[in-house]
C-alpha positions in Angstrom: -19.5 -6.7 82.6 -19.0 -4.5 79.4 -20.5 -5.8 76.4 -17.4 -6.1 73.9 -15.8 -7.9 77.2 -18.7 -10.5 77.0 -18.2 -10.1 73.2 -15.2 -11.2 73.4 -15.6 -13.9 75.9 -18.1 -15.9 73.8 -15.9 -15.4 70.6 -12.4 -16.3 72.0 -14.1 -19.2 74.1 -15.6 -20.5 70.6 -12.3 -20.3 68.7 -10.7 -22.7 71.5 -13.9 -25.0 71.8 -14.4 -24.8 67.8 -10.3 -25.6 67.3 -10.0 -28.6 69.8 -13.6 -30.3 70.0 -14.2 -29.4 66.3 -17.3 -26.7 65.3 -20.0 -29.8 64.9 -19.2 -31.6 68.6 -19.5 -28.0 69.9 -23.4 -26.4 70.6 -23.8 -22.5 71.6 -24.8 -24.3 75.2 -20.8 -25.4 75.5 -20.0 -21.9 74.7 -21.9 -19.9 76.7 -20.8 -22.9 80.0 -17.2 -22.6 79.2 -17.7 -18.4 78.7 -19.4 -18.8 81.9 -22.6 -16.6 80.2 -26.1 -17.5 79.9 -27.2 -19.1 77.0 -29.5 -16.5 76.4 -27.0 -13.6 76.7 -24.7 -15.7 74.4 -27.4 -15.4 71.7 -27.8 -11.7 72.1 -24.5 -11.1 70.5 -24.9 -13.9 68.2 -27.0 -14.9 66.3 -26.7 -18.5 66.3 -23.5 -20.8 66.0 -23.2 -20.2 62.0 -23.0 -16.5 62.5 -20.5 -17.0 65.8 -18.2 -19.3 63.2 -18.5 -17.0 60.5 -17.5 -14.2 62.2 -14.5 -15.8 63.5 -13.3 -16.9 60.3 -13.6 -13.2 58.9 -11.5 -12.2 62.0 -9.1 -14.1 62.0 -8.1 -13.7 58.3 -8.3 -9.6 59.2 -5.7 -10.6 62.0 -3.4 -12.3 59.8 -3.5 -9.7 57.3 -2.5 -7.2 60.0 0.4 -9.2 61.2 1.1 -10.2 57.5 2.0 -6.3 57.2 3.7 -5.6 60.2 6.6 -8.2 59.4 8.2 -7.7 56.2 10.2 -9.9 54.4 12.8 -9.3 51.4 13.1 -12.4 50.2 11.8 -15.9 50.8 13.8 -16.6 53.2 12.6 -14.3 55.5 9.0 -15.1 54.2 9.1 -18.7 55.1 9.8 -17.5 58.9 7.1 -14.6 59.1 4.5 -17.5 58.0 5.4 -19.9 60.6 5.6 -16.9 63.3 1.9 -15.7 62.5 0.8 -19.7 62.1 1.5 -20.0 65.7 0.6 -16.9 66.9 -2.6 -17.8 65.5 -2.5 -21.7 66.5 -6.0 -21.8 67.4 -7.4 -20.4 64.3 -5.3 -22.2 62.2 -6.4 -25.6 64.0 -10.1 -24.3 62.8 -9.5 -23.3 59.1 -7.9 -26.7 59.1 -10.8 -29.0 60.5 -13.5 -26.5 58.5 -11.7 -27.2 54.9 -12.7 -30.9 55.4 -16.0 -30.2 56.6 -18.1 -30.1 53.4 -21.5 -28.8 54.9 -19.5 -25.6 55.3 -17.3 -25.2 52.5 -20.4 -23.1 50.1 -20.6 -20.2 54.0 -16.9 -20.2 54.1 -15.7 -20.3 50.9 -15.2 -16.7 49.9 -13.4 -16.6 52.9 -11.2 -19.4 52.8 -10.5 -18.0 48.9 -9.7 -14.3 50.3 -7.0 -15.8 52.7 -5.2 -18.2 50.1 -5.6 -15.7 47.0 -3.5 -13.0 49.9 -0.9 -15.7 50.5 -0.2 -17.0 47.3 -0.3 -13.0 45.9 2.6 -12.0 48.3 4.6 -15.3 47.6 4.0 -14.2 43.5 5.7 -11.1 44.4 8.4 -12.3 46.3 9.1 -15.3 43.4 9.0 -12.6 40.7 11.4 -10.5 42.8 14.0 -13.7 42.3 13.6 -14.0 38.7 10.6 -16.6 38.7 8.8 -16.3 35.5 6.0 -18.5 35.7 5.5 -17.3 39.3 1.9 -18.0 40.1 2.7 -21.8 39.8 5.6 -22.1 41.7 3.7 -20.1 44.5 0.5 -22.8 44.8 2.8 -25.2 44.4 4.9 -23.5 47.6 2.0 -22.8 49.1 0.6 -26.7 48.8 4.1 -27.5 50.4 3.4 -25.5 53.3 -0.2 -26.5 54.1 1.3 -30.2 53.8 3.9 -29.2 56.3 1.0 -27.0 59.0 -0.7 -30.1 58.8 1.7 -32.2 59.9 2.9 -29.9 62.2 -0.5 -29.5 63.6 -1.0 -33.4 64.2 2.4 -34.8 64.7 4.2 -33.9 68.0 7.5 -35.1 66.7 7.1 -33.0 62.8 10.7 -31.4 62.5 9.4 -28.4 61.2 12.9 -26.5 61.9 14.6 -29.0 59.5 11.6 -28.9 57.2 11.6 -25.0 57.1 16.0 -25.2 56.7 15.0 -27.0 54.0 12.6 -24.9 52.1 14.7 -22.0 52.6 17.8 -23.6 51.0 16.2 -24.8 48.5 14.7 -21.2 47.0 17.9 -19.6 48.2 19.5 -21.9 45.5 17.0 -22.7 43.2 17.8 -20.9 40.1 14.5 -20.1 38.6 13.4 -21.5 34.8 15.2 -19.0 32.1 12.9 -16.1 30.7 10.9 -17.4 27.4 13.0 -15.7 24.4 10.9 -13.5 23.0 10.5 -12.7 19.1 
């Protein structure tokens, strides 16, 4: 077998055990089972379970970023659908970055990466609120951006979650909104 293959193998197979049994109920010896690879081949390509995690995390914010570019959006509208497209494209990473943000032990390896991903989003929804007259931009976008990790996370852990209605909602609501006047200027 090719070694990026086997590369691969052991990093997809991690993602899946890491996003449904969580990254501590998961050892290297589960991965390399499920990859079907000796545990001694698994640790060839990685270094230990840190490094395997780590490396996922940077990989999958390099994926969203990709698809974050190939789908453009003009407005909010459009924005709101191109998250929710790339959040399930990338379910299983998503499910991850999720159960890792609560996991304190991790927060100080992860952090730059978790900022790198959030600082990207919240940049293009600034641009996108400054495009529709938004003046104090950067505060409406956390705060959009809050709204939305409320709503993955409930759409994550409740079957029944009517994200449709909940995203019909979001969009009507900023394709209304009339943003704050512009501060007069002396």
């Amino acid at each position: 077998m090719d070694t990026s293959v086997r590369h691969q193998q052991i990093f997809r197979t991690a993602l899946t055990l890491f996003s449904q049994k969580g990254y501590d109920q998961t050892s290297m010896r589960d991965i390399a089972s499920h990859a079907d690879i000796s545990l001694g081949l698994t640790y060839n390509y990685f270094k230990n379970k840190e490094a395997l995690l780590i490396a996922i995390v940077a990989s999958g914010i390099e994926q969203i970023e990709q698809d974050w570019s190939t789908h453009s959006a003009e407005n909010l509208q459009q924005w709101l659908v191109r998250y929710f497209t790339i959040l399930e494209k990338h379910r299983d990473y998503w499910l991850l970055l999720r159960a890792l943000r609560l996991q304190s032990s991790l927060t100080q390896q992860l952090g730059k990466h978790f900022d790198k991903l959030n600082n990207f989003i919240i940049g293009d929804l600034v641009v996108l609120l400054q495009q529709q007259g938004y003046v104090k931009a950067l505060p409406e976008a956390i705060l959009l951006y809050a709204t939305l990790d409320g709503m993955t996370t409930q759409y994550f852990t409740n079957d029944r979650y009517p994200l449709n209605k909940m995203l019909a909602l979001l969009q009507r609501k900023y394709e209304t909104a009339t943003p704050e006047p512009p501060v007069a200027v002396r």
